[in-house]
C-alpha positions as CSV (number, residue, x, y, z in Angstrom):
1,X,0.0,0.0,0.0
2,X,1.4,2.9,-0.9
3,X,2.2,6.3,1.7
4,X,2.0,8.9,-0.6
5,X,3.2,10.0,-3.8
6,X,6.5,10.3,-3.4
7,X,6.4,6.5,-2.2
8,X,4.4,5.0,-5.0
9,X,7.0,6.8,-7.2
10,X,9.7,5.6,-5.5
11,X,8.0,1.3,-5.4
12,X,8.5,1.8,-9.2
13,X,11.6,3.1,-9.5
14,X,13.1,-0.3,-10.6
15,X,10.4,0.2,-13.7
16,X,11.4,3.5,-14.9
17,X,15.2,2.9,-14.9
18,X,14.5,0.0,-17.7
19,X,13.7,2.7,-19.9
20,X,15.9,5.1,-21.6
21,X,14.0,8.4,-20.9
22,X,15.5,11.9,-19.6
23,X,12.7,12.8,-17.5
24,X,9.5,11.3,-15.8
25,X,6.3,13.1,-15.6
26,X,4.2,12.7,-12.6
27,X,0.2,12.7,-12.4
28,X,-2.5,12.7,-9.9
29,X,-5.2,10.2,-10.7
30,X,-8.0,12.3,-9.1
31,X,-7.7,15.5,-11.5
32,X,-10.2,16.7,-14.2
33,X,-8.2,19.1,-16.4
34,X,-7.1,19.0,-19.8
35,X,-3.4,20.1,-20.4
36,X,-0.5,19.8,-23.4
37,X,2.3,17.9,-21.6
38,X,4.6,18.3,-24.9
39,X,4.4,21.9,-23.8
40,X,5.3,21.4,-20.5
41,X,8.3,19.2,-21.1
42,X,9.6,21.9,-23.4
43,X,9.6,24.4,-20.8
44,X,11.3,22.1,-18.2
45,X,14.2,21.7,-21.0
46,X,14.3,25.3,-22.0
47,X,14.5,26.5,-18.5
48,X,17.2,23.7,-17.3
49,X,15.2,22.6,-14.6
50,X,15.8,19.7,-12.5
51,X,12.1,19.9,-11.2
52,X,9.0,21.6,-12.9
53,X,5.9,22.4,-11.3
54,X,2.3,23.0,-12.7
55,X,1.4,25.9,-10.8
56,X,-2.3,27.7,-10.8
57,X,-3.2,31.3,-10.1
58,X,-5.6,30.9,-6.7
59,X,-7.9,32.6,-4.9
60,X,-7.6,32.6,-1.2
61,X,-11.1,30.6,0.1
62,X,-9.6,27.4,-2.0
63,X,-5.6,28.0,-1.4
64,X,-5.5,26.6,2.4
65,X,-5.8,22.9,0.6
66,X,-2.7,23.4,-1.6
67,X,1.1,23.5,-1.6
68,X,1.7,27.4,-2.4
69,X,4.9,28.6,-4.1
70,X,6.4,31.9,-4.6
71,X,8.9,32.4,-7.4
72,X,11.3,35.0,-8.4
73,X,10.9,36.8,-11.9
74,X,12.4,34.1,-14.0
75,X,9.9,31.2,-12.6
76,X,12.1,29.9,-10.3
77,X,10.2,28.4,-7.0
78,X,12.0,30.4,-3.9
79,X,10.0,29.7,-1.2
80,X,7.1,26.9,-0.8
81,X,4.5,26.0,1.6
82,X,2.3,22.8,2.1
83,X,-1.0,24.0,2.7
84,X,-0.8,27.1,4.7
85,X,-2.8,29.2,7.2
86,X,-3.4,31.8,9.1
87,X,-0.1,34.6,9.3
88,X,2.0,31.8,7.1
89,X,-0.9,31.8,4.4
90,X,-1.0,35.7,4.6
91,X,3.4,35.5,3.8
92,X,2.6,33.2,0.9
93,X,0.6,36.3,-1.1
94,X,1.9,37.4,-4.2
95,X,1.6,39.5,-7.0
96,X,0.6,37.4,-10.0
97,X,0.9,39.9,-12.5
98,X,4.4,38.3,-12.9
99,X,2.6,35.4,-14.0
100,X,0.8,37.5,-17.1
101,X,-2.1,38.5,-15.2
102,X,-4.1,41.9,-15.8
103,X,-4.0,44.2,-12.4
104,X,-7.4,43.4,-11.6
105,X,-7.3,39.4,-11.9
106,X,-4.3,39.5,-10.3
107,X,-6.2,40.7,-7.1
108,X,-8.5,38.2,-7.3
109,X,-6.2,35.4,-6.9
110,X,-3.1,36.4,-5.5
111,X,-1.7,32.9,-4.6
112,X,0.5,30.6,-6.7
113,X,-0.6,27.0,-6.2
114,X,0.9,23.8,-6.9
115,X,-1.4,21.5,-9.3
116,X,0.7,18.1,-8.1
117,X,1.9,17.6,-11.5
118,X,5.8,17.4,-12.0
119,X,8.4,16.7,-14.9
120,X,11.1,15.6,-12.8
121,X,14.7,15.0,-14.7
122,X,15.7,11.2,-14.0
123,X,18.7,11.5,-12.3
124,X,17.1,14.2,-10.1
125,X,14.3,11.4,-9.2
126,X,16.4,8.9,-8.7
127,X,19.3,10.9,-6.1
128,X,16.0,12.6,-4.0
129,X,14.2,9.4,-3.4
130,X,16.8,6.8,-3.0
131,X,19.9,8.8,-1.8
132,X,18.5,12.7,-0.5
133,X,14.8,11.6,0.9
134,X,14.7,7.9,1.1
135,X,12.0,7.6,3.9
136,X,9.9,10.7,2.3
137,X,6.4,9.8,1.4
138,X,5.0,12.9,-0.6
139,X,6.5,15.2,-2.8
140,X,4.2,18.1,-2.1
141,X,5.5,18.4,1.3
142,X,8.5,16.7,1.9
143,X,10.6,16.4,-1.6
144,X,9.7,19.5,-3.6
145,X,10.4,21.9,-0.3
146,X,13.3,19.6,0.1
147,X,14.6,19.8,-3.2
148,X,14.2,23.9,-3.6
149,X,16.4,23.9,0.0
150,X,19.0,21.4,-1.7
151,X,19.7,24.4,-4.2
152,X,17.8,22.9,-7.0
153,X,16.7,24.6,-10.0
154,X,12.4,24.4,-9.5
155,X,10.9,26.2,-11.8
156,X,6.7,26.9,-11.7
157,X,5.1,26.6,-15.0
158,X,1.8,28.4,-15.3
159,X,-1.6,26.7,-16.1
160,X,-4.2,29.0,-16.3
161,X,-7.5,26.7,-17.6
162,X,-10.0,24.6,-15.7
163,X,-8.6,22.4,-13.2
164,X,-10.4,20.3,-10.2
165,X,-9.2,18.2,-7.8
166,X,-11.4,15.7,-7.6
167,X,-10.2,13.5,-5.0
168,X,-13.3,14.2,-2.3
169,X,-17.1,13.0,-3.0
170,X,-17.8,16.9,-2.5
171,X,-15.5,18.1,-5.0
172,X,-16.4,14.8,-7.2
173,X,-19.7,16.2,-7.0
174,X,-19.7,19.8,-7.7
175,X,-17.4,19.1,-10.5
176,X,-19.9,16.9,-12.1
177,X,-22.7,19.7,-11.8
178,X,-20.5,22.2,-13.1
179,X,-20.2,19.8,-16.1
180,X,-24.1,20.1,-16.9
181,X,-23.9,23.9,-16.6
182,X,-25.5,25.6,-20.0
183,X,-25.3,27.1,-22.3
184,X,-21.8,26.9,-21.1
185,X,-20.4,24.3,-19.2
186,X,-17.6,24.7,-16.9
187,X,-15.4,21.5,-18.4
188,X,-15.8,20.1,-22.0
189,X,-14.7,16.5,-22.4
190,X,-15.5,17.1,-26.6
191,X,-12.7,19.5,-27.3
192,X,-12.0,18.8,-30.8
193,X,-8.5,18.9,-31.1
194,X,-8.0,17.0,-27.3
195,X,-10.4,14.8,-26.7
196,X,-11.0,13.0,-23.4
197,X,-11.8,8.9,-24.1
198,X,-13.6,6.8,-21.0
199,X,-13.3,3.0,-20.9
200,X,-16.2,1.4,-22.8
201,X,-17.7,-1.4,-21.1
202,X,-19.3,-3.8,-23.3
203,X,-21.7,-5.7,-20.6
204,X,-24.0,-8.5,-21.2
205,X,-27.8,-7.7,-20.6
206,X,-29.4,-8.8,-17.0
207,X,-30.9,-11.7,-18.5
């Protein structure tokens, strides 16, 4: 059974090193969004990053539940927090108009949250769970703060569509009826140039 992310990561490492790759790109299971990970590997590569980030522009009400980051003007993570609050939340604020942001969105979400989604170079992966955390179980809080203190170049990349976590019944939920929302719903699954496929279950009748 796995204890957290950076675990189950870490019970496959054996796996990953069989393949002759450059990086590895960790995913949550429990996350309706639709993103270009071509995109995002190129900017881990361009910016020489040993870790990358998927960070989202946040409003305060939701950023107590997520890692929060600030960054420095070339995107490079300088501080990070695992789910802040009170005075430490306040000290986690930021201007997102470095992000691209007009002055008045940028008041509206003045947090930089972390979306759980990482390219990660291999040897990076490799040296932080086996050799610099080896008893660390998540990345959010214990190898991405670790790694940033380590001296590592962690760079945010910004993602600025819809994203849910949807790892709770309630936020299961809400995301479904934001789905049914007209005339414009909140998430498409029938974008035509990214189209999201379910299973199909061919099932014998009842009887």
């Amino acid at each position: 059974w796995f204890q957290g992310t950076a675990d189950a990561v870490r019970q496959y490492l054996w796996l990953f090193e069989e393949h002759n790759v450059l990086e590895f790109l960790v995913l949550a299971g429990d996350h309706l969004y639709r993103m270009d990970y071509e995109k995002f590997i190129q900017a881990h590569r361009e910016t020489d990053a040993d870790i990358t980030v998927a960070a989202l522009p946040m409003d305060e009400k939701r950023s107590t539940a997520f890692g929060l980051m600030k960054i420095d003007d070339e995107g490079r993570i300088i501080e990070f927090a695992e789910k802040p609050k009170g005075e430490q939340l306040k000290a986690m604020k930021v201007d997102t108009t470095i992000l691209g942001l007009d002055d008045e969105r940028a008041k509206e979400i003045p947090f930089i949250a972390s979306m759980g989604i990482y390219v990660v170079s291999k040897n990076v992966m490799l040296d932080l769970l086996r050799d610099q955390f080896p008893g660390a179980n998540d990345f959010g809080s214990e190898v991405i703060p670790g790694a940033t203190d380590l001296g590592l170049r962690v760079q945010a990349y910004l993602y600025d569509g819809y994203w849910e976590d949807i790892g709770t019944i309630e936020a299961f939920y809400n995301a479904n009826l934001g789905i049914t929302k007209k005339p414009v719903p909140d998430f498409s699954f029938y974008g035509r140039s990214a189209p999201i496929y379910t299973q199909p279950r061919y099932l014998p009748p009842s009887k």
